[in-house]
Every structure is written in C-alpha cells, then in structure tokens.
DSSP file (Angstrom, degrees, kcal/mol; ACC not computed):
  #  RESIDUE AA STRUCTURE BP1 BP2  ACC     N-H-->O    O-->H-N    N-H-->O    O-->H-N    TCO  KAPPA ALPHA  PHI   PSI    X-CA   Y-CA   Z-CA
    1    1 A X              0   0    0      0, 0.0     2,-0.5     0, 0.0     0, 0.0   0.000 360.0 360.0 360.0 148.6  112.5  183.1  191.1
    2    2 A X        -     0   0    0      1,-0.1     3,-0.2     0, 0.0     0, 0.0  -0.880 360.0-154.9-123.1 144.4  113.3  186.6  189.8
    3    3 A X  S    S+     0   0    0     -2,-0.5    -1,-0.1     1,-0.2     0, 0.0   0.053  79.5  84.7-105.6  17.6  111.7  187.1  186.5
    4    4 A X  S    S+     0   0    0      1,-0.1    -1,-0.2     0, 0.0     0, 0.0   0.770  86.7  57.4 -93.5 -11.3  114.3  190.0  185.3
    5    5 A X  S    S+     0   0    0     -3,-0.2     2,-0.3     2,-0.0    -2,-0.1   0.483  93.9 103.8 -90.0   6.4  116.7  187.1  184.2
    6    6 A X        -     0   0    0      0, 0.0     2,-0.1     0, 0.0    -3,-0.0  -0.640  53.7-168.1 -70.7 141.2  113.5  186.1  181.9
    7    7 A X        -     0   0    0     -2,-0.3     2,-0.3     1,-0.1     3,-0.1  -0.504  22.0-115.7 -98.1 161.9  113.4  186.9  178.1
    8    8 A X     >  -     0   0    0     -2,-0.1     4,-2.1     1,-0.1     5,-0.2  -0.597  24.5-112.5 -90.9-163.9  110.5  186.7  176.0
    9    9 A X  H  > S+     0   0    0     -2,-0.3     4,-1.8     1,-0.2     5,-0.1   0.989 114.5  59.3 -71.4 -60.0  110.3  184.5  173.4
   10   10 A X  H  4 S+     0   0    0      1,-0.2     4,-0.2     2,-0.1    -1,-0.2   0.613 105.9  47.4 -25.1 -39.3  110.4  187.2  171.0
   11   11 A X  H >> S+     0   0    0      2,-0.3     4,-2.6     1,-0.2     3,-1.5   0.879 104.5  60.9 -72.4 -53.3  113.7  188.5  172.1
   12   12 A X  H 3X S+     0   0    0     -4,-2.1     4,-1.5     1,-0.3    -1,-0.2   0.982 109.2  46.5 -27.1 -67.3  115.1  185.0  172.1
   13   13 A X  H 3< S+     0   0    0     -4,-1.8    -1,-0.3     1,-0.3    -2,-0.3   0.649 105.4  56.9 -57.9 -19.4  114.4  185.0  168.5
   14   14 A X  H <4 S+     0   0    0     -3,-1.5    -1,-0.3    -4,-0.2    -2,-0.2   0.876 106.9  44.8 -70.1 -61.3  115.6  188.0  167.7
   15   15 A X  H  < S+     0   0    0     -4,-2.6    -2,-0.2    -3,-0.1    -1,-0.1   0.524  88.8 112.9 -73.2  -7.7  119.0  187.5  168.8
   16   16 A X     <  -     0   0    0     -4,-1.5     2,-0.3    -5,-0.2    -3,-0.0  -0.117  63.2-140.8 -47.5 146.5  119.0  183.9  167.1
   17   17 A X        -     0   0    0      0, 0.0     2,-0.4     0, 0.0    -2,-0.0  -0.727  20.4-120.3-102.3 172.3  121.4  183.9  164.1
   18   18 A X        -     0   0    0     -2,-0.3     2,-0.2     2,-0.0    -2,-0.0  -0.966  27.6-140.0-127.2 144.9  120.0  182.0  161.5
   19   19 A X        -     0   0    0     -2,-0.4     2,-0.3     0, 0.0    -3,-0.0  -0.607  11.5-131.1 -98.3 162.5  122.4  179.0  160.6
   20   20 A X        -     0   0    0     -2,-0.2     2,-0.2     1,-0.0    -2,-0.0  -0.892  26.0-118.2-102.6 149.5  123.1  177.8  156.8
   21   21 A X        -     0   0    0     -2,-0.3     2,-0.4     1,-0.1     3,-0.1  -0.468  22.7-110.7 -40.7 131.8  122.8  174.5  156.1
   22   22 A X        -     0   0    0     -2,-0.2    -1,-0.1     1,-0.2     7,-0.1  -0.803  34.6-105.8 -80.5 112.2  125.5  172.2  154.8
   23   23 A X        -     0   0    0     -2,-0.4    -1,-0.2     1,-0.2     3,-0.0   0.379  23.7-141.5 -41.4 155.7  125.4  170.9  151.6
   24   24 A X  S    S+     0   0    0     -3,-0.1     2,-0.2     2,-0.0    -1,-0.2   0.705  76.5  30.0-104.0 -12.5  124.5  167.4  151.6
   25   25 A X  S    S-     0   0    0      1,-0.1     0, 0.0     0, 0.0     0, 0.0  -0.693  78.8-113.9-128.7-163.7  126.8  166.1  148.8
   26   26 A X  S  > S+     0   0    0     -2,-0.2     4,-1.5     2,-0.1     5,-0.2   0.719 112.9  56.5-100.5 -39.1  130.1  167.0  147.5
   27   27 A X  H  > S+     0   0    0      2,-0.2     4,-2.2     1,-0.2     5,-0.2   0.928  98.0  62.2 -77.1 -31.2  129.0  168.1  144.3
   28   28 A X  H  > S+     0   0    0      2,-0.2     4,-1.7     3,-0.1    -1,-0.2   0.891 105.4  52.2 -57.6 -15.5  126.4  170.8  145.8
   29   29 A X  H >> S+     0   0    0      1,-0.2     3,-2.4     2,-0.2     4,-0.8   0.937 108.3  48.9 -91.2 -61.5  129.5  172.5  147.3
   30   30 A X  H 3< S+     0   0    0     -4,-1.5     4,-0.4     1,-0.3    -1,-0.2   0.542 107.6  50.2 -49.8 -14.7  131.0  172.6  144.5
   31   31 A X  H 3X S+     0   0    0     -4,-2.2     4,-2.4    -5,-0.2    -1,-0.3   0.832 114.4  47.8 -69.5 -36.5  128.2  174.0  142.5
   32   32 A X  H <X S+     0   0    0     -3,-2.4     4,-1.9    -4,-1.7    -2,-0.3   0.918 107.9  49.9 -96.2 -47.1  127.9  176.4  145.0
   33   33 A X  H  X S+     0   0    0     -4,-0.8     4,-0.7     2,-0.2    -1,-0.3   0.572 114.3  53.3-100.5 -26.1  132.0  177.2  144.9
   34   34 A X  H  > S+     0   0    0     -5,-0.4     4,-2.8    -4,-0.4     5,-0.2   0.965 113.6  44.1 -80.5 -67.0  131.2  177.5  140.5
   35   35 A X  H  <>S+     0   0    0     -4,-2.4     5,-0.7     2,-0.2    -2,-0.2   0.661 113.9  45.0 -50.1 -33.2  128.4  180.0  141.3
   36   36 A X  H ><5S+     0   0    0     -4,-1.9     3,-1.8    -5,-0.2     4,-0.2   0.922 118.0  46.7 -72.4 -91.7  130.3  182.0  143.8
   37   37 A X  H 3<5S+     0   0    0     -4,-0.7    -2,-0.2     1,-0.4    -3,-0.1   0.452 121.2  28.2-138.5 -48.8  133.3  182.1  141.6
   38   38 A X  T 3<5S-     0   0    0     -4,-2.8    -1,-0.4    38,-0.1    -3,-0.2   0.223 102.9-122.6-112.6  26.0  132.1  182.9  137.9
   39   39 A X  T < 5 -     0   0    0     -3,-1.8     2,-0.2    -5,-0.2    -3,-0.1   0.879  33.2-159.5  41.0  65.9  129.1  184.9  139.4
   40   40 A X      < -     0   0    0     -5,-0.7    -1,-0.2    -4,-0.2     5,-0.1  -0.388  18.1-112.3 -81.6 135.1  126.9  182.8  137.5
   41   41 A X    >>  -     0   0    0     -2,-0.2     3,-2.4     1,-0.1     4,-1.1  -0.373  24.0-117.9 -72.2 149.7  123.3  184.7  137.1
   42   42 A X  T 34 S+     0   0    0      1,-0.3     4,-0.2     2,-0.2    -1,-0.1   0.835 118.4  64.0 -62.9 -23.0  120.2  183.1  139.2
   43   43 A X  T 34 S+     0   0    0      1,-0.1    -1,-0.3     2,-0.1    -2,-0.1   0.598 113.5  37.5 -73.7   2.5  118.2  182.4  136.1
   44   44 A X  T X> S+     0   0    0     -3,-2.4     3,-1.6     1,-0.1     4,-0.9   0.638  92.6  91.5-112.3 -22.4  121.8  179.5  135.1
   45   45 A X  T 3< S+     0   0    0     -4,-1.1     4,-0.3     1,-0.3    -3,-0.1   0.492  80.5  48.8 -89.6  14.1  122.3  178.3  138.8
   46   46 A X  T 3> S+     0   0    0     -4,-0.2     4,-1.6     2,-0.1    -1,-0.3   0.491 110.4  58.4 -92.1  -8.0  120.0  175.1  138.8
   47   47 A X  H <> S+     0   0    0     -3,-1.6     4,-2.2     1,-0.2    -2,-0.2   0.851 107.8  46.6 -80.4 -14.2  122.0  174.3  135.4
   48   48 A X  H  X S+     0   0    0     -4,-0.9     4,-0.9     2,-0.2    -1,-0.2   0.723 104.4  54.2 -92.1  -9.8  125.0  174.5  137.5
   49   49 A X  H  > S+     0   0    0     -4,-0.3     4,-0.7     2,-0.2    -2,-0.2   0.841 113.2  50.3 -83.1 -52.1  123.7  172.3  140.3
   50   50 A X  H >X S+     0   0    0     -4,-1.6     4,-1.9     2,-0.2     3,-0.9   0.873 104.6  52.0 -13.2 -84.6  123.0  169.8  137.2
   51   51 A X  H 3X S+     0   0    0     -4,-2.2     4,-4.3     1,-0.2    -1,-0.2   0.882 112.3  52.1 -11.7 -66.5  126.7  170.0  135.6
   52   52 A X  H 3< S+     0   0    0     -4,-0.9    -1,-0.2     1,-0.3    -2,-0.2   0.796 119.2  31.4 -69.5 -21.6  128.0  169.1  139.2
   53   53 A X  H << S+     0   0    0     -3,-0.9    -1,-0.3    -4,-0.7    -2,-0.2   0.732 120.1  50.4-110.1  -6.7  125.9  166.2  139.7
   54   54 A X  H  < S+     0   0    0     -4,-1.9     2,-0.3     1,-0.1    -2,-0.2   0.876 113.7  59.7 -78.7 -41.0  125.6  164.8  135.6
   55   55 A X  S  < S-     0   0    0     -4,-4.3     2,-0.5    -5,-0.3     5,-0.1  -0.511  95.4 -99.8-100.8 148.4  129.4  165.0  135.5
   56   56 A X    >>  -     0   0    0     -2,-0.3     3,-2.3     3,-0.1     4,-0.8  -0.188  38.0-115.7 -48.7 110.5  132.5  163.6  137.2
   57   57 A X  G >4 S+     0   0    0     -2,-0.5     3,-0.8     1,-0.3     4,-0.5   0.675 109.1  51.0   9.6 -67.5  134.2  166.0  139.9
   58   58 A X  G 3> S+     0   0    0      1,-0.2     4,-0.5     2,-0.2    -1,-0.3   0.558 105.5  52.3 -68.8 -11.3  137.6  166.4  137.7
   59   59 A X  G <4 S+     0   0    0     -3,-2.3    -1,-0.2     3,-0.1    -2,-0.2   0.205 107.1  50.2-125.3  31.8  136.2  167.3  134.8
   60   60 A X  T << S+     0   0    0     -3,-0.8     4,-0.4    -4,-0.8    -2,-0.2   0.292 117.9  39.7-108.3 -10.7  134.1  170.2  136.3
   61   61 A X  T >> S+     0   0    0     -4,-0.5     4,-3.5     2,-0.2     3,-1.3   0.810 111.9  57.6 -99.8 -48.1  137.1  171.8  138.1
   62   62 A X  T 3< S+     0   0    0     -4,-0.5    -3,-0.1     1,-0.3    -1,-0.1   0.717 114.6  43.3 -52.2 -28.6  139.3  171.0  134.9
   63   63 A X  T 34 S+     0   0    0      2,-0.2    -1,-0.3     3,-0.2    21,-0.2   0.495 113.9  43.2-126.2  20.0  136.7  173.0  133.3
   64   64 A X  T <> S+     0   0    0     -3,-1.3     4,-2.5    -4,-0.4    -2,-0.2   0.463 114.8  51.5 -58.5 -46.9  136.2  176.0  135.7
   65   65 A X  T  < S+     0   0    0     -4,-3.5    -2,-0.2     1,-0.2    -3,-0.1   0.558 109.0  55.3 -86.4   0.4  140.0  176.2  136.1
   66   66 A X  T  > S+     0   0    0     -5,-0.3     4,-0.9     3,-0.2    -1,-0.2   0.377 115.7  38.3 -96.8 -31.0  140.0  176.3  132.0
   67   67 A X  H  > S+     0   0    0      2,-0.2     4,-2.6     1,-0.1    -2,-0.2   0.804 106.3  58.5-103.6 -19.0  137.8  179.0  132.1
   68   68 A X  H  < S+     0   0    0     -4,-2.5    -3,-0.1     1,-0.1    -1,-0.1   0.719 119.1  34.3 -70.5 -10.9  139.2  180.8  134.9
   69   69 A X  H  4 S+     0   0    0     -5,-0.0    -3,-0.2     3,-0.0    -2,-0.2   0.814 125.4  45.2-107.7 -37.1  143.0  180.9  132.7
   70   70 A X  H  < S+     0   0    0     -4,-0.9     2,-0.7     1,-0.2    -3,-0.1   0.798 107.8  52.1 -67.7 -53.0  141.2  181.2  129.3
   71   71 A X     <  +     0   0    0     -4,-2.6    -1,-0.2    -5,-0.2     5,-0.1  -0.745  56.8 159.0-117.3 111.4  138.6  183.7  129.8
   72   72 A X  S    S+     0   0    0     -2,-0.7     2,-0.4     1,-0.1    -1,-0.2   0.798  70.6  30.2 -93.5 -43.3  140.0  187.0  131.4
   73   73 A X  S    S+     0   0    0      2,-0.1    -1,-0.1     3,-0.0     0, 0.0  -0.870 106.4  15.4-128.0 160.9  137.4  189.6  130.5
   74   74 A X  S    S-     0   0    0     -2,-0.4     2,-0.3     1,-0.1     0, 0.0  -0.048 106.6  -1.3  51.4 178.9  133.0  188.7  130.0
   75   75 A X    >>  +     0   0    0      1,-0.1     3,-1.3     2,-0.1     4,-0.9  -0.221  49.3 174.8 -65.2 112.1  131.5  186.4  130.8
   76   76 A X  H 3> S+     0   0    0     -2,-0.3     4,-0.9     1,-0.3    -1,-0.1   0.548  84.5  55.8 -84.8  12.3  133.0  183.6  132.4
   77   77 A X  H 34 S+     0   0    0      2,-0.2     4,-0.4   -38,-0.1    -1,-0.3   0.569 103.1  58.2-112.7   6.8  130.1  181.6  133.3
   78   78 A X  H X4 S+     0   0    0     -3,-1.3     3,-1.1     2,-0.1     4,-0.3   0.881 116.3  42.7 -80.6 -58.5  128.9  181.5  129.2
   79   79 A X  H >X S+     0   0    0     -4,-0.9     4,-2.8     1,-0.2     3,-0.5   0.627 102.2  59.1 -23.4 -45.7  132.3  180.0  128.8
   80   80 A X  H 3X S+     0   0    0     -4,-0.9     4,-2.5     1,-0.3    -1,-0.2   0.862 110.5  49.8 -46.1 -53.1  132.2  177.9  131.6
   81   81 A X  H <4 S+     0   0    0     -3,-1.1     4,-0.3    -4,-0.4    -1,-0.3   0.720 106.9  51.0 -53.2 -34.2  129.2  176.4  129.7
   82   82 A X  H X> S+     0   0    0     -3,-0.5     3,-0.8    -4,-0.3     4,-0.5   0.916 108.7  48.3 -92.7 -43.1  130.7  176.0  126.6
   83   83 A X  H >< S+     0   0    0     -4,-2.8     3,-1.4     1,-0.2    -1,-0.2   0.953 111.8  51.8 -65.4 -37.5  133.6  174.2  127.7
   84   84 A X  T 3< S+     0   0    0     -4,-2.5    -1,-0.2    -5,-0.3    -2,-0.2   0.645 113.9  46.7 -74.0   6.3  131.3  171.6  130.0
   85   85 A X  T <4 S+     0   0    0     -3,-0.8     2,-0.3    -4,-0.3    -1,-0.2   0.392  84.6  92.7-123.7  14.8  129.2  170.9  127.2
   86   86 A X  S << S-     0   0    0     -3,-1.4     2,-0.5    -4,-0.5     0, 0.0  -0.677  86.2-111.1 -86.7 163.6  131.4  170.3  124.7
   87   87 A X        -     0   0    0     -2,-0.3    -2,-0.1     1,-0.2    -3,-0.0  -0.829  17.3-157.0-114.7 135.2  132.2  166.5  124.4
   88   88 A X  S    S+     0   0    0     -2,-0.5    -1,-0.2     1,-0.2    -4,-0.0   0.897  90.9  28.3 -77.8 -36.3  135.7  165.6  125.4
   89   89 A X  S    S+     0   0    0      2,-0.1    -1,-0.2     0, 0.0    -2,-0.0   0.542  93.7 104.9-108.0 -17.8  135.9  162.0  123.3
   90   90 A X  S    S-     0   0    0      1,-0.1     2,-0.3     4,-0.0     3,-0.1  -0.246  82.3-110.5 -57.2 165.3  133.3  162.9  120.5
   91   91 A X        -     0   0    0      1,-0.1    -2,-0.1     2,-0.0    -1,-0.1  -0.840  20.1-115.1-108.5 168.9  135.2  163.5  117.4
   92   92 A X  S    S+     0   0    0     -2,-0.3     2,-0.4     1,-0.2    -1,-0.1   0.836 100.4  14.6 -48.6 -74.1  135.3  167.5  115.8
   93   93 A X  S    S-     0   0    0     -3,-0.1    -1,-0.2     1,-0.0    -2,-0.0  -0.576  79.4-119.6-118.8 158.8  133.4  166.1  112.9
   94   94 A X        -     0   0    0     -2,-0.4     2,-0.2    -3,-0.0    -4,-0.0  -0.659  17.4-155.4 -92.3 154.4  131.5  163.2  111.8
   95   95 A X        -     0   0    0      1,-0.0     2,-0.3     0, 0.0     0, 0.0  -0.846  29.2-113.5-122.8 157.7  132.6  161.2  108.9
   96   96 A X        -     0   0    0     -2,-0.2     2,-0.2     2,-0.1     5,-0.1  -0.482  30.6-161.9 -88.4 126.7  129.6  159.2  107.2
   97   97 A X    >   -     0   0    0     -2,-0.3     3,-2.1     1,-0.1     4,-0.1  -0.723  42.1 -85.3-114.3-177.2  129.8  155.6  107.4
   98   98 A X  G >  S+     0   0    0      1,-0.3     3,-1.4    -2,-0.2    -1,-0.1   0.700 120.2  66.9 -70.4 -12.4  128.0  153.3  105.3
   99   99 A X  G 3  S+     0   0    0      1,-0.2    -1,-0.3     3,-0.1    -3,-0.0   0.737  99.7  62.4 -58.7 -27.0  124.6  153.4  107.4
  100  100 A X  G <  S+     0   0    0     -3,-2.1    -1,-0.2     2,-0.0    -2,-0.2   0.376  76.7  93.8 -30.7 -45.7  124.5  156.6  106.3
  101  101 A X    <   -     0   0    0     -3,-1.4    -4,-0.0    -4,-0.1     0, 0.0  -0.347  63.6-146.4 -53.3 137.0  124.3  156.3  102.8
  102  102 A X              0   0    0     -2,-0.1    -3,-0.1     1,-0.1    -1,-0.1   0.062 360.0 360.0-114.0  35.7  120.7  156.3  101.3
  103  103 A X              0   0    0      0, 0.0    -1,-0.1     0, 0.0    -2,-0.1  -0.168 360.0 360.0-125.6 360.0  121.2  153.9   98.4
C-alpha cells in the first residue's frame, strides 16, 4: 500500500462542504422564502416561523404578495405584520349587543 494516496483526517474535513438541511415542512420554506424576501430582522424571524405554521399557506402569500405591491419604500416586514394580523372576517368595528348592556 503506498500511503501518499492517504489523507488525514483533518484534511478530509477541511475540504468537506458543510450541507444545509432541508426544511422539514412546507411552511418552514416558506418562512424562510418570507425572511429572505422582506429582510425580516433576527430578533422577528421565530414570529415568522409562527405566522407560517398558525396560518393557512394562501393567506400568507396573499399577504406577502400584498405587501410586496403595497409597500414600496420601509419597512416591509412591519407591514407584512400588520396585514397577517389583522383579521380578515372580524368586523372594522364592534356594535354592542344586548349582553353588553349593563342594566
């Protein structure tokens, strides 16, 4: 055996690339595809990991692609926020019904 076609170990390792892991759901790549996109700060991105997995798929792109035609200049990921937490089916204001009343 000729020991010049030997490495050491170190060297192995050296020249290793180091591989990323593949999101395990659908929604983390899309969290990840939100964060890339509206350059969302590291102290917001577990809130965005959250979003993708509290809320449906279409109404997290519907409201990424809402902020991405809406909001042209600043920050698009305060927006981003504002639209995914506003509630699509609540109504603007509440009207008092008679449970309401205190006599």
């Amino acid at each position: 055996m000729r020991k010049a076609n030997f490495k050491s170990f170190g060297e192995l390792l050296k020249k290793r690339a180091p591989q990323k892991k593949a999101p395990a759901y659908q929604w983390q790549d899309l969290a990840l595809q939100i964060i890339q996109d509206l350059e969302i700060p590291k102290n917001k991105r577990s809130s965005v990991f959250q979003i993708c997995k509290k809320f449906s798929r279409p109404i997290v792109e519907k409201a990424l692609n809402d902020t991405k035609e809406l909001c042209q200049t600043g920050e698009k990921w305060r927006y981003f926020f504002k639209l995914i937490t506003k509630k699509p089916d609540a109504p603007a204001t509440k009207k008092p019904s008679a449970s309401d009343l205190p006599f």
